[in-house]
C-alpha positions in Angstrom: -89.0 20.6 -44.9 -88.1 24.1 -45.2 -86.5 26.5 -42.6 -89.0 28.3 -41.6 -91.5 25.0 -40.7 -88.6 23.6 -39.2 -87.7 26.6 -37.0 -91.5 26.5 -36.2 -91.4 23.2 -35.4 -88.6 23.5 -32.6 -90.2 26.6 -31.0 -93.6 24.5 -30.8 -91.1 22.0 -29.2 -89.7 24.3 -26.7 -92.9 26.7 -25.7 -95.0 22.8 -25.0 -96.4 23.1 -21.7 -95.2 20.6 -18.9 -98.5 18.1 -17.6 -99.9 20.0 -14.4 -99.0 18.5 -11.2 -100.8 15.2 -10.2 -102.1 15.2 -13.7 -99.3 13.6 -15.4 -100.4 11.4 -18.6 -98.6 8.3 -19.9 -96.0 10.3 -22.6 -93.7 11.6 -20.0 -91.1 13.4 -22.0 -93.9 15.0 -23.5 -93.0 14.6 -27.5 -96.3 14.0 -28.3 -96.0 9.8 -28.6 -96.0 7.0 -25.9 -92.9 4.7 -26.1 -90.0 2.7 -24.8 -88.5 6.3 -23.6 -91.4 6.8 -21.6 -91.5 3.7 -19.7 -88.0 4.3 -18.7 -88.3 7.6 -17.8 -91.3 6.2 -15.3 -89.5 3.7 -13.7 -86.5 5.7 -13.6 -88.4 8.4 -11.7 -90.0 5.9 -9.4 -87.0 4.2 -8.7 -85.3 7.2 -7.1 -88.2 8.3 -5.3 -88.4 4.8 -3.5 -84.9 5.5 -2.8 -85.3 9.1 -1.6 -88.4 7.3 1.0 -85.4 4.8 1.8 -83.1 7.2 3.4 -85.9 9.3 5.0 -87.7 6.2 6.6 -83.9 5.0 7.8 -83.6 8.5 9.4 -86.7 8.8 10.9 -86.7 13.0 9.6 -85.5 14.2 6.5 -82.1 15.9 6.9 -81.8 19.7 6.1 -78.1 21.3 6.8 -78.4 24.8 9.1 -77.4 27.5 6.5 -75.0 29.0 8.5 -72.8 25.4 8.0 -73.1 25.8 4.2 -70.1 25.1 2.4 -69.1 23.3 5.8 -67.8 19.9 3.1 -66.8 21.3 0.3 -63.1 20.9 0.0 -63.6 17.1 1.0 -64.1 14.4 -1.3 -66.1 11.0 -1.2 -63.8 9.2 -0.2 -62.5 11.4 2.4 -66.3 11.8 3.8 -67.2 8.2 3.8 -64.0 7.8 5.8 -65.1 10.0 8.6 -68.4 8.5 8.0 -67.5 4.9 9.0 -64.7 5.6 11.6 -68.3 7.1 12.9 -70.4 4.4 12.7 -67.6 1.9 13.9 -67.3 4.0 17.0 -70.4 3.2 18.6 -74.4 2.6 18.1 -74.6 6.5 18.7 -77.9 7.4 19.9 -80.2 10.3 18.5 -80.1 13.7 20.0 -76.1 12.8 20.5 -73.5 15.0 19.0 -72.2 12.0 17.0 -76.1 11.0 15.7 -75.9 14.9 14.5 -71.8 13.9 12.6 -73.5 11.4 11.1 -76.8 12.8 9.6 -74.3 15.5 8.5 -72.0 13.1 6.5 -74.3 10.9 4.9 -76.0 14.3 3.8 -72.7 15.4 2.4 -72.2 11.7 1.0 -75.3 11.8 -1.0 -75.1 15.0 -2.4 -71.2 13.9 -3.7 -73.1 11.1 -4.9 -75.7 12.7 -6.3 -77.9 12.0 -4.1 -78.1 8.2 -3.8 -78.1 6.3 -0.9 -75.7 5.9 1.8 -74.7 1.9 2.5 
């Protein structure tokens, strides 16, 4: 294949549009075949969203962090949060609308973004 058909090739690659919205066929990585990559990439997807509608349903609410407290975590690490966390949860059954309920929203947030985002145990 020469350079110029294989340049052309890569920017066809890289200009192919993404499926619209709600109208996503079977060949998820979009290379133009259906395969084993795909069906990973499905369930992959789907597995973290059923773990995303986990943590919400545990909460109740999704959690959103008041911008004015961003950055509030960052010098911590895991380990240091989940400590905090579970000295927390030992402490009580704390009850929503209570300043501790609010802690704890607030660390498992911080938790699962360390975590990238998975679930809190």
């Amino acid at each position: 294949m020469s350079s110029t058909k294989l340049l052309r090739k890569y920017i066809d690659i890289i200009n192919e549009a993404l499926d619209p919205v709600g109208k996503e066929d079977a060949d998820v990585n979009n290379d133009g075949k259906v395969d084993s990559q795909d069906k990973y990439l499905k369930h992959r997807r789907d597995a973290i969203s059923k773990e995303v509608n986990q943590i919400d349903e545990k909460w109740g609410t999704k959690t959103e962090v008041n911008p004015r407290e961003k950055g509030k975590y960052e010098g911590k690490t895991k380990a240091e949060l989940l400590k905090s966390y579970n000295a927390l949860k030992a402490s009580g059954p704390h009850h929503k609308g209570s300043p501790e309920y609010g802690r704890m929203r607030e660390l498992a947030f911080a938790i699962r973004a360390k975590s990238n985002w998975g679930a809190v145990e």
